[in-house]
PDB file of N, CA, C and O in Angstrom:
ATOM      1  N   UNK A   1      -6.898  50.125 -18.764  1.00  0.00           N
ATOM      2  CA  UNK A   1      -5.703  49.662 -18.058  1.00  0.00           C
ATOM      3  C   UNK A   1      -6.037  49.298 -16.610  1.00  0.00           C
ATOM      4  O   UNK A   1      -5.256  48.507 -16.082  1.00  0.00           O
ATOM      5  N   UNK A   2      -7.297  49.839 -15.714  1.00  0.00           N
ATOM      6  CA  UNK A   2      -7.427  50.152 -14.621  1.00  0.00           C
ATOM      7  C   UNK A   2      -8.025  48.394 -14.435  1.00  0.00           C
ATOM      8  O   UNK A   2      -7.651  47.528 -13.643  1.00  0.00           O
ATOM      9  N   UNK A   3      -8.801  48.362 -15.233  1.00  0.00           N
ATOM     10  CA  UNK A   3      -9.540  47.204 -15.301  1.00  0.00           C
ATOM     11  C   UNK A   3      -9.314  45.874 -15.300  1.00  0.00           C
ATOM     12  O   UNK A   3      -9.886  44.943 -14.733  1.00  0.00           O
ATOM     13  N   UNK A   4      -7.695  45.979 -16.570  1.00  0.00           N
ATOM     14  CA  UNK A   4      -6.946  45.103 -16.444  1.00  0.00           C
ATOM     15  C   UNK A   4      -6.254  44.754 -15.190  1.00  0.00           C
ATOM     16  O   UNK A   4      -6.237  43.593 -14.781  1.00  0.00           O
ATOM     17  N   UNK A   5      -5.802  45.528 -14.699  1.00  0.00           N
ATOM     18  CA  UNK A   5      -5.081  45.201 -13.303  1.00  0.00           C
ATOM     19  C   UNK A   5      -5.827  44.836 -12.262  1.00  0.00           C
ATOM     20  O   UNK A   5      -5.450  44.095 -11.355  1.00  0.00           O
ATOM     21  N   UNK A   6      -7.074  45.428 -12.384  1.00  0.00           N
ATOM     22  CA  UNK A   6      -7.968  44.673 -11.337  1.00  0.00           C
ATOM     23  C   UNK A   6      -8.655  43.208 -11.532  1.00  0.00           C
ATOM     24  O   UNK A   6      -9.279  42.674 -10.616  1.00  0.00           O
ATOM     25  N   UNK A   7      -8.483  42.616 -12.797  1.00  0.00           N
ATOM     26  CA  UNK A   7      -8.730  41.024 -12.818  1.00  0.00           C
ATOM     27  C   UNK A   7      -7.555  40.607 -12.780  1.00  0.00           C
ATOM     28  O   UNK A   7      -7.620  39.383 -12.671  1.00  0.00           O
ATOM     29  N   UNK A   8      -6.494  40.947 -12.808  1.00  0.00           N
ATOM     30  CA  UNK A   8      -5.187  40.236 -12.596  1.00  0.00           C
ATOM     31  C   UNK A   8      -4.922  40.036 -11.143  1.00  0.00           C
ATOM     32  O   UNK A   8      -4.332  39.153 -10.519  1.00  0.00           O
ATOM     33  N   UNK A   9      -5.682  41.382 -10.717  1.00  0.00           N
ATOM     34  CA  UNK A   9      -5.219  41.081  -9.022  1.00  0.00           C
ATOM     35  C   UNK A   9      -6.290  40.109  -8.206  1.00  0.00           C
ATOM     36  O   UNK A   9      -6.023  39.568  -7.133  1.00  0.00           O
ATOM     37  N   UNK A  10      -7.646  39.978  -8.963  1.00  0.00           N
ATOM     38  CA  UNK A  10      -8.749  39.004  -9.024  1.00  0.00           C
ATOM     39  C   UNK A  10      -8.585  37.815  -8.943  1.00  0.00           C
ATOM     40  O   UNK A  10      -8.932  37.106  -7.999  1.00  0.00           O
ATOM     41  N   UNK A  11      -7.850  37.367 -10.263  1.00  0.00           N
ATOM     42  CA  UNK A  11      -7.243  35.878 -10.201  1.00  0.00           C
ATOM     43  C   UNK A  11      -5.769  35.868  -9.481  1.00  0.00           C
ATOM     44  O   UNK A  11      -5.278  34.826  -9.046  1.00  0.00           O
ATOM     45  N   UNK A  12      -5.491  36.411  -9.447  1.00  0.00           N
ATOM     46  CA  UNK A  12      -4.291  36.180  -8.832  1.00  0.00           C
ATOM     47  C   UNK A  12      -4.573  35.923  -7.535  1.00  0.00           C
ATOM     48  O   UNK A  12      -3.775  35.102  -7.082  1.00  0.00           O
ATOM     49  N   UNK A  13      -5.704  36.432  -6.436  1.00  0.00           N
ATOM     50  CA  UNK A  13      -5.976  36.234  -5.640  1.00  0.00           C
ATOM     51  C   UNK A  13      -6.893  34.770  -5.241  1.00  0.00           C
ATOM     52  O   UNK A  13      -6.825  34.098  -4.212  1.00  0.00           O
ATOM     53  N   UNK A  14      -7.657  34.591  -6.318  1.00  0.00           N
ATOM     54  CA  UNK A  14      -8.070  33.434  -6.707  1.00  0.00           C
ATOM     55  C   UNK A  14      -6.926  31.890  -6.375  1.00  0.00           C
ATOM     56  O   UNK A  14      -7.081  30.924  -5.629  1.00  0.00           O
ATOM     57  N   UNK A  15      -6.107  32.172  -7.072  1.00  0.00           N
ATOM     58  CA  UNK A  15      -5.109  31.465  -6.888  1.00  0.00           C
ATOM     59  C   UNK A  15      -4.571  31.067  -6.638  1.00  0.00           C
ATOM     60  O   UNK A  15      -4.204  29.999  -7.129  1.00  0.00           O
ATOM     61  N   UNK A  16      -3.839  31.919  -5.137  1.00  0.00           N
ATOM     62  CA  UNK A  16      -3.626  31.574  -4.207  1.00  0.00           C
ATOM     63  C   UNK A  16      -4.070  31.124  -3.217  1.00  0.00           C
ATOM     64  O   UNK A  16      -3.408  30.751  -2.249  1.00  0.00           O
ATOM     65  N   UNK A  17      -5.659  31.092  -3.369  1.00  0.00           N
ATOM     66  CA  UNK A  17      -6.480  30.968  -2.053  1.00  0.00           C
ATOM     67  C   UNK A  17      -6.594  29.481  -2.563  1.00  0.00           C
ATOM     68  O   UNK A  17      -6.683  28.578  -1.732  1.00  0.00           O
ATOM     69  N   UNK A  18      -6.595  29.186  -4.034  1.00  0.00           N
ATOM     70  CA  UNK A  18      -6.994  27.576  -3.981  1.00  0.00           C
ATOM     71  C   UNK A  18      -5.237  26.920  -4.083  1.00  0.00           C
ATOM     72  O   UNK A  18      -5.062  25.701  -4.069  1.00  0.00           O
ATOM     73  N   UNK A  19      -4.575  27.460  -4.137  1.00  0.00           N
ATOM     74  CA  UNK A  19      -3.221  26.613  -3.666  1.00  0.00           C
ATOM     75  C   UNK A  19      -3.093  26.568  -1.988  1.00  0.00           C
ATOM     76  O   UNK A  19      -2.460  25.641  -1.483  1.00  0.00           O
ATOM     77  N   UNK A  20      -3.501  27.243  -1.430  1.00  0.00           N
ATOM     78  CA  UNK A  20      -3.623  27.151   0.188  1.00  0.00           C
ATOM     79  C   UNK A  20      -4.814  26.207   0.541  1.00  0.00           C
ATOM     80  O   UNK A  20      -4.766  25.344   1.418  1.00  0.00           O
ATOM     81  N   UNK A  21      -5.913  26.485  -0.271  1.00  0.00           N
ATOM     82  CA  UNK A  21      -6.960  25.488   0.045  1.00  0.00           C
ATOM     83  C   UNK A  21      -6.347  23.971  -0.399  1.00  0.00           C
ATOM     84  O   UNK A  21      -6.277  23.143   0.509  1.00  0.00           O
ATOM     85  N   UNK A  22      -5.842  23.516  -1.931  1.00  0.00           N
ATOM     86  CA  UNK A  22      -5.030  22.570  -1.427  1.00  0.00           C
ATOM     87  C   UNK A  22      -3.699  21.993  -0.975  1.00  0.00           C
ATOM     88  O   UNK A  22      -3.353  20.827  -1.168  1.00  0.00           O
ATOM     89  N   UNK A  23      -3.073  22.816  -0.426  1.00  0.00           N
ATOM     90  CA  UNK A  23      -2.157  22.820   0.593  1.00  0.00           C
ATOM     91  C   UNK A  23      -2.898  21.867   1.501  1.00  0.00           C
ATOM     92  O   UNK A  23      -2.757  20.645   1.530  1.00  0.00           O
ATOM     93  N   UNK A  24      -3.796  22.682   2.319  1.00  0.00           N
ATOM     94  CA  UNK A  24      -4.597  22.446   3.498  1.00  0.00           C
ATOM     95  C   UNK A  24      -5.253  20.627   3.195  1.00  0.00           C
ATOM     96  O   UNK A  24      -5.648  19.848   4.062  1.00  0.00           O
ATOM     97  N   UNK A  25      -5.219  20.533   2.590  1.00  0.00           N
ATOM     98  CA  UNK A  25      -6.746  19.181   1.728  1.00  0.00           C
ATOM     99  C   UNK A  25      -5.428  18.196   2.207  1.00  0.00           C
ATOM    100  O   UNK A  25      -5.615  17.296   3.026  1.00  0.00           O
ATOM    101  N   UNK A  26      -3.803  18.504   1.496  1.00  0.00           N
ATOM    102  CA  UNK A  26      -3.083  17.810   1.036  1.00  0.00           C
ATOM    103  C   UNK A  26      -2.535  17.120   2.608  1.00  0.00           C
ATOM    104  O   UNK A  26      -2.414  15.912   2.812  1.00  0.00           O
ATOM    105  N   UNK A  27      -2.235  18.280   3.677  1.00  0.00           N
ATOM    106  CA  UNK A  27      -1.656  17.809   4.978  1.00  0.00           C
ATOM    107  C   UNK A  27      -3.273  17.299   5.211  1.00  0.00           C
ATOM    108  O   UNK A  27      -3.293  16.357   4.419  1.00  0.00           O
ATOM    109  N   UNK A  28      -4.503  17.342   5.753  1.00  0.00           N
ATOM    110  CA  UNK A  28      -5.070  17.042   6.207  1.00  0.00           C
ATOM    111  C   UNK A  28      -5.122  15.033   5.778  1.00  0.00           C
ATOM    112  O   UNK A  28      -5.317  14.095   6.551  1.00  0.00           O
ATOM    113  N   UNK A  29      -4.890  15.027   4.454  1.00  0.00           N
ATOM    114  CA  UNK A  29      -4.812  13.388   3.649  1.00  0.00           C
ATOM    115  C   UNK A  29      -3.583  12.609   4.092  1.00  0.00           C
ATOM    116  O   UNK A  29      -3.533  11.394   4.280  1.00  0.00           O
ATOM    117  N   UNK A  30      -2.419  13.653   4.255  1.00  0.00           N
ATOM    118  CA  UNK A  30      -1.070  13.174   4.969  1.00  0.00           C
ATOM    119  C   UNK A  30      -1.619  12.968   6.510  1.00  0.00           C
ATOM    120  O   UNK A  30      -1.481  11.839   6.980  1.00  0.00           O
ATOM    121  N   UNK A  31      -2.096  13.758   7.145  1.00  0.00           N
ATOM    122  CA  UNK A  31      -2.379  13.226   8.740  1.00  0.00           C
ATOM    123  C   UNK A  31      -3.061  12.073   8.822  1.00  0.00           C
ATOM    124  O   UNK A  31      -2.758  11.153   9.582  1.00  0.00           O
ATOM    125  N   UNK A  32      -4.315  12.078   7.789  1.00  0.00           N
ATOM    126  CA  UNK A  32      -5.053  10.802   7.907  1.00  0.00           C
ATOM    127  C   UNK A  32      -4.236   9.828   7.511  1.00  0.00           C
ATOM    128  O   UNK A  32      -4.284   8.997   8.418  1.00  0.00           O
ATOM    129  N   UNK A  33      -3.630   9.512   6.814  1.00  0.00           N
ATOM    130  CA  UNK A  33      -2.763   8.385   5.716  1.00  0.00           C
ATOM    131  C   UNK A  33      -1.568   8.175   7.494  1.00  0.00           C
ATOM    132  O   UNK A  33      -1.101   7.145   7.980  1.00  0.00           O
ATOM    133  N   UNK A  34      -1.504   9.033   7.778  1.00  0.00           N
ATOM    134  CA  UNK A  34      -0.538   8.589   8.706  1.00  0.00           C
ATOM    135  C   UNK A  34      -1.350   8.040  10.093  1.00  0.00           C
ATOM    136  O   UNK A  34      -1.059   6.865  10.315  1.00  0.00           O
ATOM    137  N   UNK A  35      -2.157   8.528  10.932  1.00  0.00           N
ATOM    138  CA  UNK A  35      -3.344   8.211  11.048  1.00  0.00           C
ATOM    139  C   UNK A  35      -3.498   6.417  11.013  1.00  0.00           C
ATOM    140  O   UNK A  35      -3.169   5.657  11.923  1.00  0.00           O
ATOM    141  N   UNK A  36      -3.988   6.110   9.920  1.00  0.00           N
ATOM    142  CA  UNK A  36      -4.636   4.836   9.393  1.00  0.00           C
ATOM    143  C   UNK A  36      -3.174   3.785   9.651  1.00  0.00           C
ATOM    144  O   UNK A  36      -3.053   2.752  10.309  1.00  0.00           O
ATOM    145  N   UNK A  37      -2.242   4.516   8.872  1.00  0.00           N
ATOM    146  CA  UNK A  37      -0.897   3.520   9.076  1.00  0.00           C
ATOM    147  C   UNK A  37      -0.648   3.056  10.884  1.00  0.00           C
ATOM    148  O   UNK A  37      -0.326   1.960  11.341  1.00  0.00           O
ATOM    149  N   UNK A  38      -0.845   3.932  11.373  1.00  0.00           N
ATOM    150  CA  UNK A  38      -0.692   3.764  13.141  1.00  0.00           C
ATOM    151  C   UNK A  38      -1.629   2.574  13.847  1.00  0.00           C
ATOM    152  O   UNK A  38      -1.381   1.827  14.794  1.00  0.00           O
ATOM    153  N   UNK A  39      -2.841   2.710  12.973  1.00  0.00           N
ATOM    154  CA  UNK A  39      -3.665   2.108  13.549  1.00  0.00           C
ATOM    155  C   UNK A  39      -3.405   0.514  13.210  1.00  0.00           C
ATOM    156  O   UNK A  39      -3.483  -0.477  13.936  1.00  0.00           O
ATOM    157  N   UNK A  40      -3.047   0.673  11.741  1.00  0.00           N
ATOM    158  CA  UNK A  40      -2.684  -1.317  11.449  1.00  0.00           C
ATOM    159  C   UNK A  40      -1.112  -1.396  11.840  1.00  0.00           C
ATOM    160  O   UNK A  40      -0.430  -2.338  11.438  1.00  0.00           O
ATOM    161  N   UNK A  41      -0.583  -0.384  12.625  1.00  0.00           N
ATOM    162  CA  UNK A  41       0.733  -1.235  13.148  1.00  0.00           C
ATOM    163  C   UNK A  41       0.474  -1.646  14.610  1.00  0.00           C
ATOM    164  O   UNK A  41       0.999  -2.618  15.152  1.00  0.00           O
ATOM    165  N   UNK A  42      -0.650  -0.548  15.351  1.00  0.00           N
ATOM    166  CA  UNK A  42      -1.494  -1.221  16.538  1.00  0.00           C
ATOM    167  C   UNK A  42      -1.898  -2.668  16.175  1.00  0.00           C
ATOM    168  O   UNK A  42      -1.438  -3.713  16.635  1.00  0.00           O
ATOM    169  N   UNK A  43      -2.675  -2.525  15.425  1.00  0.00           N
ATOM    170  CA  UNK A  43      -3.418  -4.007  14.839  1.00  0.00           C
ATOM    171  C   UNK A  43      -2.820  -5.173  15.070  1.00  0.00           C
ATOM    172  O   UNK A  43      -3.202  -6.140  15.729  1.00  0.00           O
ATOM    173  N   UNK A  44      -1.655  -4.951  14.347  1.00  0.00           N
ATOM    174  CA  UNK A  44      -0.211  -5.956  14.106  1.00  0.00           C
ATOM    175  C   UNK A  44       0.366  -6.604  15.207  1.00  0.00           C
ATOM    176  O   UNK A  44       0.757  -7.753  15.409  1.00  0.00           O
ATOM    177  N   UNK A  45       0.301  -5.153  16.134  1.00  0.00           N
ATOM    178  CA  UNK A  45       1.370  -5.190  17.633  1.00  0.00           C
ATOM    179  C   UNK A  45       0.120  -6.224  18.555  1.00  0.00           C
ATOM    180  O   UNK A  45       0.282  -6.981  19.512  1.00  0.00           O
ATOM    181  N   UNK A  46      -0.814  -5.943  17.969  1.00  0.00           N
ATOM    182  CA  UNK A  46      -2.310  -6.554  19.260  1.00  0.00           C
ATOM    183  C   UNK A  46      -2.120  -8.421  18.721  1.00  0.00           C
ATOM    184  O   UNK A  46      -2.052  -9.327  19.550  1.00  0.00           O
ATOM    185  N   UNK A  47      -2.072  -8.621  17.363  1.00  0.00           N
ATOM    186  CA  UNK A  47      -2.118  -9.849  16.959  1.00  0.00           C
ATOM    187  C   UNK A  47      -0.513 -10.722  17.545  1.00  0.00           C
ATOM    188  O   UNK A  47      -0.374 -11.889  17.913  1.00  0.00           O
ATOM    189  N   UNK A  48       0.364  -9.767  17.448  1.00  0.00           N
ATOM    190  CA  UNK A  48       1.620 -10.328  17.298  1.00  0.00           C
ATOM    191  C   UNK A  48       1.515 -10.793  19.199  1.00  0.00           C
ATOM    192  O   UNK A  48       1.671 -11.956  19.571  1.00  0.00           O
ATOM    193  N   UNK A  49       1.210  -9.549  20.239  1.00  0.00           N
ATOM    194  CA  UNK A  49       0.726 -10.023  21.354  1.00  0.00           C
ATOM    195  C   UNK A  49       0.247 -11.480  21.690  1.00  0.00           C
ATOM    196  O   UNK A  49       1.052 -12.263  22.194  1.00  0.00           O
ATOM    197  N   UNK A  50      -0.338 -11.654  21.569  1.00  0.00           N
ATOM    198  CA  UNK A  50      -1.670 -12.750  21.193  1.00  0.00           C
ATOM    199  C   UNK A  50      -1.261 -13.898  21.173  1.00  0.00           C
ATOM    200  O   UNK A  50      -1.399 -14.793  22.007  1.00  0.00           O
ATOM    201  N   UNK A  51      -0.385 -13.877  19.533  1.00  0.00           N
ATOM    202  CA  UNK A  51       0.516 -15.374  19.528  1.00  0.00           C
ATOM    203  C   UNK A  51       0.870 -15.704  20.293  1.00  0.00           C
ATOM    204  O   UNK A  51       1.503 -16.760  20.274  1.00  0.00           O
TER     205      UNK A  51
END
């Protein structure tokens, strides 16, 4: 019984560490994605200048 509860608390810990790990992956792809979008509305704003 002892044993059992200690791989449950194993993966369970497991588990959470890779839902936080991609948590973490997921905002870091949202900052970039937002990021990149900024940069081609700079882009846009530099060309539209220009004309």
């Amino acid at each position: 019984m002892n044993k059992i509860l200690n791989y449950l608390l194993i993966i369970s810990i497991i588990i959470i560490l890779l839902l936080l790990i991609k948590l973490t992956y997921n905002k870091r792809k949202k900052t970039k994605l937002k990021l990149e979008k900024h940069e081609i509305e700079n882009k846009k704003g530099d060309y539209n200048g220009k004309e």
